[in-house]
C-alpha positions in Angstrom: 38.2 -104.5 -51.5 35.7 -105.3 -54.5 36.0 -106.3 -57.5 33.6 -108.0 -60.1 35.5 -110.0 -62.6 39.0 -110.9 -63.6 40.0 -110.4 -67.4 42.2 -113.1 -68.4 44.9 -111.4 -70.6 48.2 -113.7 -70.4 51.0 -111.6 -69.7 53.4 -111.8 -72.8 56.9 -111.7 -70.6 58.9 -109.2 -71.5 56.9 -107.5 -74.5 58.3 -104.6 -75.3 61.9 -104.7 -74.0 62.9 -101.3 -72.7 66.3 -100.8 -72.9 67.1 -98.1 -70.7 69.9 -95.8 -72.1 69.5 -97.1 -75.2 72.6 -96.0 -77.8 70.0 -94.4 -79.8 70.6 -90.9 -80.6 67.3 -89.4 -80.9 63.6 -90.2 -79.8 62.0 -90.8 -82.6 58.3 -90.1 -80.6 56.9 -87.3 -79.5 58.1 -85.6 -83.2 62.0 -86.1 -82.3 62.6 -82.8 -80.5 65.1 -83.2 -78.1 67.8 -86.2 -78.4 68.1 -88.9 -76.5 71.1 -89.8 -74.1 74.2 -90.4 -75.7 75.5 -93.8 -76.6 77.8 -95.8 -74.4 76.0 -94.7 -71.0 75.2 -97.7 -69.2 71.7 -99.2 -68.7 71.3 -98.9 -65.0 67.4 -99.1 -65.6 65.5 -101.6 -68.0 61.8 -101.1 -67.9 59.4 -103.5 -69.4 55.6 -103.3 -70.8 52.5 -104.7 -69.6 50.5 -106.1 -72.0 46.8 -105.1 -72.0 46.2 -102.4 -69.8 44.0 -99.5 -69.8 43.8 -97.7 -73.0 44.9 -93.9 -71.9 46.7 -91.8 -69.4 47.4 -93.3 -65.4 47.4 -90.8 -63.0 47.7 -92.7 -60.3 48.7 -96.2 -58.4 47.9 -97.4 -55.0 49.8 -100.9 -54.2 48.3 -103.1 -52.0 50.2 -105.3 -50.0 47.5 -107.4 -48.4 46.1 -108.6 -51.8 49.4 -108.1 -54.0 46.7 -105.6 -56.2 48.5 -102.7 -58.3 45.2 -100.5 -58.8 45.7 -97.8 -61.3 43.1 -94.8 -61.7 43.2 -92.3 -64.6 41.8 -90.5 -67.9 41.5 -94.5 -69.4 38.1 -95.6 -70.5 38.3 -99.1 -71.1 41.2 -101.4 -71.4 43.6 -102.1 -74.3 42.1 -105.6 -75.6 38.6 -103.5 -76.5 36.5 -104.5 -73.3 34.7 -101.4 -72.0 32.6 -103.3 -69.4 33.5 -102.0 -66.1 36.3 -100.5 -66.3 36.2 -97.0 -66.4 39.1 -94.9 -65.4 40.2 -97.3 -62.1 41.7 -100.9 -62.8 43.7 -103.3 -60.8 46.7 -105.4 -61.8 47.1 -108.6 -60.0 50.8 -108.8 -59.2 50.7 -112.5 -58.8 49.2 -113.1 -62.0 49.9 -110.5 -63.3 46.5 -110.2 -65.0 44.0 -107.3 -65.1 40.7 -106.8 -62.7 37.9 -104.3 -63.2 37.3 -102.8 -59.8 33.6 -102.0 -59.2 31.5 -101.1 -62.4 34.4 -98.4 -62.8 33.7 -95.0 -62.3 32.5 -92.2 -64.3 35.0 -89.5 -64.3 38.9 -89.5 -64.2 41.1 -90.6 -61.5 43.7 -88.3 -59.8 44.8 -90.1 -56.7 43.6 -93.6 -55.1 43.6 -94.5 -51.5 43.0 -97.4 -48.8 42.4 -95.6 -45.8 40.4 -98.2 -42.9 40.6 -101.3 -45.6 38.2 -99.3 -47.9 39.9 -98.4 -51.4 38.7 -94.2 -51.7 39.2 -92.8 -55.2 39.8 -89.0 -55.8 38.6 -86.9 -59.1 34.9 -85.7 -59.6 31.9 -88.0 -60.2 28.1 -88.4 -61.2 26.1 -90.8 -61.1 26.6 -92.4 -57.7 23.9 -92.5 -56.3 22.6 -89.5 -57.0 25.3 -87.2 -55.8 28.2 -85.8 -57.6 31.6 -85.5 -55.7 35.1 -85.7 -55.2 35.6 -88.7 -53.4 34.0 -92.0 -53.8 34.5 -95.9 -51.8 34.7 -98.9 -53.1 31.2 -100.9 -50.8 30.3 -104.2 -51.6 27.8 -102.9 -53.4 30.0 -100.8 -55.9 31.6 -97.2 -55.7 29.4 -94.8 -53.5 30.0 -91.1 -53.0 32.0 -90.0 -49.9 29.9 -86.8 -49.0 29.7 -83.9 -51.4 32.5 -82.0 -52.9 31.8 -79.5 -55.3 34.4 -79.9 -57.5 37.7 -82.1 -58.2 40.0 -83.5 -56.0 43.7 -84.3 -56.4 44.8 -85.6 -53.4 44.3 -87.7 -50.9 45.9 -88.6 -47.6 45.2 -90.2 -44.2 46.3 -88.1 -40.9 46.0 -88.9 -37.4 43.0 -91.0 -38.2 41.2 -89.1 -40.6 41.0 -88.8 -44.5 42.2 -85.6 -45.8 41.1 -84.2 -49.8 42.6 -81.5 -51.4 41.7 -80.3 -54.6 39.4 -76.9 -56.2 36.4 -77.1 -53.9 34.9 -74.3 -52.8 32.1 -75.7 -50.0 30.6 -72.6 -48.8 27.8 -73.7 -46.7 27.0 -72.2 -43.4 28.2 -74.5 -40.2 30.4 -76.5 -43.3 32.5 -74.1 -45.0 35.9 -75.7 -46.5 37.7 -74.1 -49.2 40.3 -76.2 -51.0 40.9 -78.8 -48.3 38.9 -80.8 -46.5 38.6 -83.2 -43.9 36.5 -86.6 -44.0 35.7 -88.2 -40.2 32.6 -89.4 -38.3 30.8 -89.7 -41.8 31.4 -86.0 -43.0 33.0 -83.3 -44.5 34.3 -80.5 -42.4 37.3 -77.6 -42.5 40.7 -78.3 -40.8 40.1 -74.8 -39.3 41.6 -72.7 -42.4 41.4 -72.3 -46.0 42.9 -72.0 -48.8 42.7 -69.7 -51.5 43.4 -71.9 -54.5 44.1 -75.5 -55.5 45.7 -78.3 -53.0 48.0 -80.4 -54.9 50.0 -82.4 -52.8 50.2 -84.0 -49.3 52.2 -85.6 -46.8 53.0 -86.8 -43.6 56.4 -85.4 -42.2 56.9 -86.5 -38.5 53.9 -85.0 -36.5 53.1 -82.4 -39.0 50.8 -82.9 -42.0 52.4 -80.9 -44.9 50.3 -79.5 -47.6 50.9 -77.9 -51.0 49.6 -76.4 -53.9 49.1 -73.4 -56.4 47.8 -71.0 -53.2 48.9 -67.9 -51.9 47.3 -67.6 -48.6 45.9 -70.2 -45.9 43.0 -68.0 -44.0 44.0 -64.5 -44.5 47.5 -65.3 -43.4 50.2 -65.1 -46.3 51.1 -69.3 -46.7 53.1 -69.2 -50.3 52.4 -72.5 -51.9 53.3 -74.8 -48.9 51.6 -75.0 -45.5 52.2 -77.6 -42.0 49.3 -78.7 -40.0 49.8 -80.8 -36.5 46.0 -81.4 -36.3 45.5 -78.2 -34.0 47.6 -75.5 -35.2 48.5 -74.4 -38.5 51.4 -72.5 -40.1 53.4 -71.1 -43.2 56.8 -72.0 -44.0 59.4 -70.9 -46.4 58.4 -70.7 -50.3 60.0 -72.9 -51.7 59.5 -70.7 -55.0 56.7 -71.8 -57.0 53.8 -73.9 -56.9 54.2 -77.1 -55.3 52.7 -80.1 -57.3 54.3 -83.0 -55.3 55.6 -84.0 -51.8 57.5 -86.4 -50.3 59.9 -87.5 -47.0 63.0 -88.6 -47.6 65.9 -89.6 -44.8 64.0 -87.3 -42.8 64.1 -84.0 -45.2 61.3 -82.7 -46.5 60.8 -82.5 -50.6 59.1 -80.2 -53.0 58.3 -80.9 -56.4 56.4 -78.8 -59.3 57.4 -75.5 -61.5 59.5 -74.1 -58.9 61.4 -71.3 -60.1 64.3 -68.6 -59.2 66.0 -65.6 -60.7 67.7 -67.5 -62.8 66.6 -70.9 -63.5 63.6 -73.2 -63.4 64.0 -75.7 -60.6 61.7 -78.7 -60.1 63.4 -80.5 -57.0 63.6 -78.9 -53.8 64.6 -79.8 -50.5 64.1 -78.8 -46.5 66.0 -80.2 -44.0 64.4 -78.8 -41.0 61.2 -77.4 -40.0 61.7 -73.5 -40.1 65.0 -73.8 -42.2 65.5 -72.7 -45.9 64.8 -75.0 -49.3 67.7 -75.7 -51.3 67.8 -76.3 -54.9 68.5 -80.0 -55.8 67.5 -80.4 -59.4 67.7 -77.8 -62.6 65.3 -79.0 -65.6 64.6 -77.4 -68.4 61.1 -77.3 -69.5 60.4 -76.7 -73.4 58.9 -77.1 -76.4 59.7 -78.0 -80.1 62.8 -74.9 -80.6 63.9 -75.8 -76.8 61.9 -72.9 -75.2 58.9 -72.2 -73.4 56.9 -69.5 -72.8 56.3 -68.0 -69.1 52.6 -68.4 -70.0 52.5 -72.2 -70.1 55.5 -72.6 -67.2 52.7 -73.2 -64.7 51.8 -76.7 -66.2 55.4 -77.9 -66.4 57.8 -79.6 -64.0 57.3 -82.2 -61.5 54.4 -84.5 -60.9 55.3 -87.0 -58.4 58.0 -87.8 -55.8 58.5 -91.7 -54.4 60.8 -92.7 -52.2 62.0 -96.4 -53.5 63.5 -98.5 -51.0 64.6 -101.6 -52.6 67.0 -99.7 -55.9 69.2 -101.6 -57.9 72.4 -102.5 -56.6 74.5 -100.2 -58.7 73.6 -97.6 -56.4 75.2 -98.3 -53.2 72.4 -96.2 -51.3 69.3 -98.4 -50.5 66.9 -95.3 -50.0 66.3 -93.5 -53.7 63.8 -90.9 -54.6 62.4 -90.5 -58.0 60.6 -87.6 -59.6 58.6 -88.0 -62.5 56.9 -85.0 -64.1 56.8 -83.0 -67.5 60.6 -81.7 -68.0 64.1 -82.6 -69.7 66.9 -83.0 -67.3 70.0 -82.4 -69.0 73.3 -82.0 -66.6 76.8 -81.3 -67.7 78.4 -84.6 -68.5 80.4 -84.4 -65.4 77.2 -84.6 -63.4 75.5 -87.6 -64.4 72.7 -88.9 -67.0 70.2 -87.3 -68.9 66.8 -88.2 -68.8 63.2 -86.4 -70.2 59.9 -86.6 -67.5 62.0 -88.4 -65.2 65.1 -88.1 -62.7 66.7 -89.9 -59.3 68.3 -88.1 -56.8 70.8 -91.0 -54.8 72.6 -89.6 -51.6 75.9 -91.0 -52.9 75.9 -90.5 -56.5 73.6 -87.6 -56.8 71.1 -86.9 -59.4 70.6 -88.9 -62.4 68.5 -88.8 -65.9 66.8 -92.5 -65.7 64.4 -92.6 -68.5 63.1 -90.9 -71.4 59.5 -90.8 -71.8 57.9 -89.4 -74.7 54.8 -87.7 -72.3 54.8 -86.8 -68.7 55.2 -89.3 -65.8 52.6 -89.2 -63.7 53.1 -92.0 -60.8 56.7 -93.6 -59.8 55.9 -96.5 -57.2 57.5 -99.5 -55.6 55.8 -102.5 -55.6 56.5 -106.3 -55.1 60.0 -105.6 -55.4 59.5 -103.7 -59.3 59.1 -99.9 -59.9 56.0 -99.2 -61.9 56.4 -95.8 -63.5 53.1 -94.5 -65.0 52.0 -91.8 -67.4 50.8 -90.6 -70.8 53.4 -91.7 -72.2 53.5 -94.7 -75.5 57.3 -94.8 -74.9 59.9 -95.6 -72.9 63.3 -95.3 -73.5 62.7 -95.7 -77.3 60.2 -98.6 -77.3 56.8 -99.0 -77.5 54.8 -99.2 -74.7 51.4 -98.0 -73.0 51.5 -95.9 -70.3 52.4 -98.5 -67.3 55.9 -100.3 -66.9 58.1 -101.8 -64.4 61.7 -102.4 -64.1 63.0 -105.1 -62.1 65.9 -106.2 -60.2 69.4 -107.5 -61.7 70.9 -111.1 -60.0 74.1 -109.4 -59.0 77.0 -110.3 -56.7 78.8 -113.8 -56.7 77.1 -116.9 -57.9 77.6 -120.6 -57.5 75.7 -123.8 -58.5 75.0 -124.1 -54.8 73.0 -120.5 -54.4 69.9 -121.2 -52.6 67.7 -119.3 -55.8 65.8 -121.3 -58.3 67.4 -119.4 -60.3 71.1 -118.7 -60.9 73.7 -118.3 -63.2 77.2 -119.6 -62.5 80.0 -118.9 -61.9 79.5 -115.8 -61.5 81.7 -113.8 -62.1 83.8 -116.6 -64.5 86.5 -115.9 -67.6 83.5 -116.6 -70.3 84.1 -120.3 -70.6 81.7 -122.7 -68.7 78.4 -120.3 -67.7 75.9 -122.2 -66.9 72.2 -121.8 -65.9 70.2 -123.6 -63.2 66.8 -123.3 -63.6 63.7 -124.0 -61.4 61.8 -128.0 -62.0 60.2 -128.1 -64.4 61.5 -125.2 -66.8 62.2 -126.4 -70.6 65.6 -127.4 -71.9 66.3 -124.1 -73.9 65.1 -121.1 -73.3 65.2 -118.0 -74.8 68.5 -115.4 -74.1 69.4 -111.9 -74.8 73.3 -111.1 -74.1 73.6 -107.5 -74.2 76.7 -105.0 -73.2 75.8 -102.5 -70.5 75.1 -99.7 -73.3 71.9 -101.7 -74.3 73.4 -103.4 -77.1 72.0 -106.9 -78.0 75.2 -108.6 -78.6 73.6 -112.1 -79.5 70.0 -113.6 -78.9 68.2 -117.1 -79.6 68.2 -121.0 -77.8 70.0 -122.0 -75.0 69.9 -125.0 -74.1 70.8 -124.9 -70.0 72.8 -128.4 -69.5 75.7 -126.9 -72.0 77.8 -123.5 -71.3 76.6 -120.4 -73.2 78.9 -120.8 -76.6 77.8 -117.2 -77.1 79.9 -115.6 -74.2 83.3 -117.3 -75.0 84.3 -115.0 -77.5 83.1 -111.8 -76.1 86.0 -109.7 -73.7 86.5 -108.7 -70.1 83.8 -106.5 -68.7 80.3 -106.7 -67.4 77.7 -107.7 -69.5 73.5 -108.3 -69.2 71.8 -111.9 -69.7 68.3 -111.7 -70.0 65.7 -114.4 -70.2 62.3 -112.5 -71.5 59.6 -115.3 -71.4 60.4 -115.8 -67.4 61.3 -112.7 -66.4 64.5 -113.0 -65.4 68.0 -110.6 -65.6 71.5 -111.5 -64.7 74.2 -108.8 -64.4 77.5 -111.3 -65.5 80.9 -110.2 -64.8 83.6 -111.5 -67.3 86.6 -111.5 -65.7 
């Protein structure tokens, strides 16, 4: 990994609170044309801003463990504080420090997917300029980004199998001895085919047990029929059940394969759908509705709707009593009956105990959902989040939960916990100031009181409020207690 020089933006805290289910009851972005979820449903997820990012669209994020690096690629030109220098359309946010790095001189075309494959960060789109050939795929050498081969045209997606690097995207290679249409695969140095092709766009992979499972917008994989969804186990190739429509996104989840994109029946327009064994059939899991401003669309544009990206997140808040949690983010209004669960617009979680829930409304699609040191970074075009400002990257953290005494082991804790309102208290890490700055809010997103605290007294704010469970936030260090009045 290389990277030329590290742009010193201080991150501002919690800039840009986003309150998630948010008692508002309409978006206001995005012209106002669908409301918002109703008041009084509780604010399971709280996503926050990062200040001085890239100034457009995020495609994609790659985390890296190794480095703690959050590198994003996308449509984005330079970043939001006015630098343009090296930064074009792939960034990196140091996790630590939460500052921004350019990565490389930037690249010249925009992002769709990012990479590490053999500790080399690979970057999927369609460029010029490096040196000298345009392609698909380019590496991040020590000596900037280089071109991976030649690809005639973008890529999507990217993924390692069985020790080689795999592209998809709407290539057609055609060249006698090196023919690849639509998928390709990158070893010894060079392109070459899989064995098949495809006759239209790859838009997804993943790895599902020993198979390789690939989807897209195709009909046909060689000249046999492979509707939108093919498995490859690096020798042999086959077709599996349509799931219904194009497939846009992919992911494994306890063990069951899942489809996203415009996926569509008689009846309805799905964008979830699942496969619990290899030759078995898909089943339905999530019915959106995709629109526009008088809550229709037309067939015409149904293609560019639906589902963008599936993640399985491992470490959920602890609401949700499953610890495994996929999210889909995309281009589509969710919108169940209120018996069912939460509504959300361009993004939705399906939890194996309490099913499917609406879990934030973006004004513009979700592109990336990812887990990284312990946050979920959602992604997008979007310039709001759950009814607040904010520029197409935020994260939501973990709630301090459970019971709490002055003797818990964390620097920081709030205690008793749970307690009858009188006598909270906050212990704070060395060093930490003797007020600090608190939000009380009710589990509808409601700020119920917010200034000084001064942490050697008990909160005076929480002794008149009643039983129930209630948030405590602490914006300028990042911190969120879940506090139980009992």
């Amino acid at each position: 990994m290389y990277r030329i020089q590290t742009k010193k933006m201080p991150f501002l805290g919690f800039l840009g609170l986003l309150i998630g289910f948010w008692g508002q009851s309409r978006l206001q972005a995005g012209g106002g044309d669908m409301q918002g979820p109703e008041t009084g449903v509780p604010a399971y997820s709280l996503f926050y801003s990062i200040p001085d990012g890239p100034n457009g669209s995020i495609y994609s994020l790659h985390y890296d463990s190794s480095s703690n690096m959050l590198y994003a690629g996308g449509s984005f030109t330079s970043f939001l504080s006015g630098t343009t220098q090296g930064d074009g359309h792939v960034a990196a946010l140091n996790l630590t420090t939460m500052e921004w790095e350019e990565v490389g001189e930037g690249l010249t075309g925009d992002v769709y997917d990012l990479i590490m494959f053999q500790d080399t960060l690979y970057a999927a789109g369609y460029f010029e300029g490096l040196t000298g050939i345009p392609t698909g795929v380019a590496k991040l050498t020590p000596n900037g980004w280089k071109a991976v081969g030649y690809l005639n045209d973008t890529v999507f997606v990217l993924q390692e199998f069985q020790g080689a690097l795999y592209a998809g995207g709407n290539f057609v290679h055609n060249v006698p001895g090196f023919a690849f249409m639509h998928l390709a695969k990158w070893q010894q140095n060079q392109w070459s085919s899989p064995g098949f092709a495809f006759n239209d766009r790859v838009r997804a992979m993943t790895v599902w047990g020993q198979h390789l499972v690939i989807g897209g917008d195709f009909s046909h994989a060689g000249i046999a029929e492979a509707k939108h969804i093919f498995i490859w186990d690096g020798q042999y190739g086959t077709a599996i059940d349509d799931p219904g429509g194009p497939v846009h996104a992919l992911a494994v989840h306890q063990n069951n394969l899942w489809a996203g994109g415009p996926i569509v029946s008689a009846t309805d327009t799905f964008g979830l759908a699942l496969l619990d064994t290899l030759y078995g059939s898909w089943e339905n899991k999530l019915s959106i509705n995709t629109f526009n401003h008088n809550g229709t669309l037309p067939a015409s544009t149904l293609h560019s709707m639906g589902i963008k990206t599936l993640s399985v997140i491992t470490n959920e808040h602890p609401d949700f009593q499953s610890q495994h949690v996929l999210y889909a983010g995309g281009n589509f209004l969710y919108e169940p009956s209120p018996q069912v669960g939460r509504r959300g617009k361009n993004a939705a979680r399906m939890d194996m105990v309490q099913g499917m829930h609406g879990d934030t409304w973006a004004d513009s699609t979700i592109f990336e959902v990812i887990e990284a040191d312990g946050k979920i970074f959602l992604a997008g075009a979007f310039t709001q989040l759950n009814g607040v400002s904010t520029q197409f990257l935020a994260y939501s953290m973990q709630e301090v939960t459970g019971l709490e005494t002055a003797d818990s082991n964390d620097p920081w804790v709030l205690f008793p916990n749970p307690s009858q309102g009188k006598g909270l208290y906050l212990k704070t890490p060395e060093g930490i100031e003797a007020s600090v700055q608190v939000r009380l809010l009710d589990l509808s997103g409601r700020v119920l009181w917010e200034g000084l605290w001064n942490h050697s007294t008990p909160l005076k704010a929480a002794e008149a409020l009643e039983k129930g469970i209630y948030l405590i936030q602490l914006p300028n260090h990042g911190q969120q207690f879940k506090w139980i009045n009992n």
